[in-house]
C-alpha positions in Angstrom: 13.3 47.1 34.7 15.0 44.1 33.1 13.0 42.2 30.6 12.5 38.4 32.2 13.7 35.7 29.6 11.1 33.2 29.0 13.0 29.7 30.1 12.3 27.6 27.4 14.2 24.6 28.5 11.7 24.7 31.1 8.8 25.3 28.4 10.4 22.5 26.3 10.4 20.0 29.5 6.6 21.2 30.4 5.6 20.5 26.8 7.0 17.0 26.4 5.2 16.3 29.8 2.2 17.3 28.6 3.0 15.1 25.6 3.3 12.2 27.7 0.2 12.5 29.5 -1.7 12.8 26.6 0.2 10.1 24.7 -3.2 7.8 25.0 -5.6 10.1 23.8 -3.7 11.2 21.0 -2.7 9.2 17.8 1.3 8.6 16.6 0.8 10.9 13.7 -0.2 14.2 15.8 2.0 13.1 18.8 4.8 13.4 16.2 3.7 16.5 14.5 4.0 18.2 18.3 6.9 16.6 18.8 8.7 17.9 15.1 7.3 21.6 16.4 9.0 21.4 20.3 12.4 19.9 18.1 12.6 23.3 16.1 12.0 25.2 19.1 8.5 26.3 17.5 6.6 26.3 21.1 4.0 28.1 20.3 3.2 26.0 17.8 3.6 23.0 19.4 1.3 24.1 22.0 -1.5 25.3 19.7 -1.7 22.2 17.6 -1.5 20.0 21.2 -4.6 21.9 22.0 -6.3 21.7 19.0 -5.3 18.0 18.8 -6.9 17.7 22.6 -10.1 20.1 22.1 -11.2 18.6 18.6 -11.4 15.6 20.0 -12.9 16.7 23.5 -10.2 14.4 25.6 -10.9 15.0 29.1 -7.6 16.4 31.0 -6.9 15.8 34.4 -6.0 19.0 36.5 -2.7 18.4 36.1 -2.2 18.6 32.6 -4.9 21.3 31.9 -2.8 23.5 34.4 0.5 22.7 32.8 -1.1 23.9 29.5 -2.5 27.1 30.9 0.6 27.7 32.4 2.7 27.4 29.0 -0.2 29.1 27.8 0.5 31.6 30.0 4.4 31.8 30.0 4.1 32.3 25.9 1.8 34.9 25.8 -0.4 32.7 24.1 -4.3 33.4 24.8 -4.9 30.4 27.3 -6.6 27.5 25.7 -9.6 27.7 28.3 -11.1 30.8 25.9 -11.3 29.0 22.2 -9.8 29.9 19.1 -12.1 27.4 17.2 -15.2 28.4 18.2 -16.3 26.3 21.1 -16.7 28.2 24.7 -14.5 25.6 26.4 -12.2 23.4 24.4 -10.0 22.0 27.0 -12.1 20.0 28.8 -11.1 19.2 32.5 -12.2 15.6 33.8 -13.6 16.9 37.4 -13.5 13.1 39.0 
């Protein structure tokens, strides 16, 4: 069958939202070195340094934003950020409130 392009203006818009939501928990410095990866359309990367930013500092995610990450996670082919690249079991910590 055909091959199904990966929308990245969508993956761009999630990515920025996901930016957002997180722009408390983060500092300026790594909010900007996400935001210099999603500008060079370098998704994957901007995704595995939000999630490092987010896991090394154990931020609690609401639901929504731990499924938006999962999802681009998903959409990327990208091992979702629920099994750990940096040795924890569960780095994406989900605020269950």
């Amino acid at each position: 069958g055909s091959h199904t392009m990966v929308d990245f203006a969508y993956i761009e818009r999630r990515l920025y939202e996901a930016l957002e939501a997180l722009t408390s928990a983060i500092s300026d410095d790594e909010r900007a070195e996400v935001t210099d990866f999603i500008e060079v359309s370098e998704y994957g990367l901007a995704l595995e340094t939000l999630c490092a930013i987010v896991s090394g500092k154990h931020v609690l995610l609401t639901d929504g934003v731990w499924e938006t990450l999962t999802e681009l996670a998903d959409l990327m082919g990208i091992r979702p950020p629920t099994t750990d690249t940096i040795g924890h079991s569960d780095p994406l910590r989900r605020s269950h409130d």
